[in-house]
C-alpha positions as CSV (number, residue, x, y, z in Angstrom):
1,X,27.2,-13.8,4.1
2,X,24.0,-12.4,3.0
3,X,22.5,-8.8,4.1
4,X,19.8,-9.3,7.0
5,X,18.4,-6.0,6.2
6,X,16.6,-4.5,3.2
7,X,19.0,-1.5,1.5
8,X,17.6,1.8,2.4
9,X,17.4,3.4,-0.9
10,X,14.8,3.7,-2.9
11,X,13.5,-0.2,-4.5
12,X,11.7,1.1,-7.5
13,X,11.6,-2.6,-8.9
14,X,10.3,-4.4,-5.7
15,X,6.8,-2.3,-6.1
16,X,6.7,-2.2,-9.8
17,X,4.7,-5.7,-10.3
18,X,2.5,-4.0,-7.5
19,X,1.5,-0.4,-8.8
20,X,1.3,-2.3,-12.4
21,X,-1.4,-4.0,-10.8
22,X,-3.3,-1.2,-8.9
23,X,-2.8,0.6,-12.8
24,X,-4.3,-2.3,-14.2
25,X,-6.9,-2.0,-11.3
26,X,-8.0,1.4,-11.8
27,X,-7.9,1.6,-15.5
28,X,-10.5,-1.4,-15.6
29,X,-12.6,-0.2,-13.1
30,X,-12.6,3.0,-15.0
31,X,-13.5,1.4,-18.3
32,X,-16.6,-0.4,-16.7
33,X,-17.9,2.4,-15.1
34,X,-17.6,4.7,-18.4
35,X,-19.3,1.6,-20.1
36,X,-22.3,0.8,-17.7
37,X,-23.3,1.7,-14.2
38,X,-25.3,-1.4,-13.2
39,X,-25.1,-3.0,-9.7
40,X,-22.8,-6.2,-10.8
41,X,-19.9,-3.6,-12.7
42,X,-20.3,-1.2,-9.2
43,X,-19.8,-4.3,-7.2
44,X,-16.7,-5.2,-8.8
45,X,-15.2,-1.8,-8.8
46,X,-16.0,-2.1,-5.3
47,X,-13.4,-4.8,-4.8
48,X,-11.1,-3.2,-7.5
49,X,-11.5,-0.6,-4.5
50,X,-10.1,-3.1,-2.0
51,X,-7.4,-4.4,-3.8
52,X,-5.8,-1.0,-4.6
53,X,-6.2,0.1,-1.3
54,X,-4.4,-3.5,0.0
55,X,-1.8,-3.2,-2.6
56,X,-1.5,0.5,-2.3
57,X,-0.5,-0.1,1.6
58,X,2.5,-1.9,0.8
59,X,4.5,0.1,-1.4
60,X,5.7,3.0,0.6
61,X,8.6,1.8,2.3
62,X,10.4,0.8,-0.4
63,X,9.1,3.3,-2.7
64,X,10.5,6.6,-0.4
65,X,13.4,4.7,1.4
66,X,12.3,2.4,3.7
67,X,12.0,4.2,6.8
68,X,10.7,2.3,9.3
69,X,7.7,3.1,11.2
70,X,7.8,4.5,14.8
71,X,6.3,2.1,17.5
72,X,4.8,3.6,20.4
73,X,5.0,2.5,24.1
74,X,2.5,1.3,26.2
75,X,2.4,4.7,27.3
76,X,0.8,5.9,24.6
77,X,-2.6,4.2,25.3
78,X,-2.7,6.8,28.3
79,X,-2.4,9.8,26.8
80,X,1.2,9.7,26.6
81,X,3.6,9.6,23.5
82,X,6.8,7.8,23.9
83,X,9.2,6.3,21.1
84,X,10.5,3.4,22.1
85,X,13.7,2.4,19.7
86,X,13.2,-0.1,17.1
């Protein structure tokens, strides 16, 4: 039998392609503004932007443990916070 569930210790290698990618990212978006500033190399950094910020919102859990995220009632759309168990 195979594990249903992800091991929850840290996964260093299961994000590496991904923050190799958002270094990649950055680092060209850094060289294109240092090299000009004109509106097609800002527009491109702009979706460099994006897909750091997409990449970048995958990576925690498996980065710090893989906690799972608390999920919140219906309750909670009235002012009141309840966890419900996951």
């Amino acid at each position: 039998m195979t594990p249903k569930e992800g091991a929850r210790e840290r996964q260093p290698r299961a994000v590496a392609p991904a923050l190799a990618a958002v270094a990649v990212l950055v680092g060209v978006a850094a060289f294109g503004l240092l090299r000009d500033q004109e509106p097609a190399t800002l527009n491109n950094v702009a979706f460099a932007a994006l897909h750091v910020a997409v990449l970048s919102c995958g990576h925690r859990a498996p980065r710090c443990g893989g906690r799972r995220p608390r999920r919140w009632s219906s309750a909670s759309r009235h002012g009141k916070r309840e966890a419900v168990p996951a």
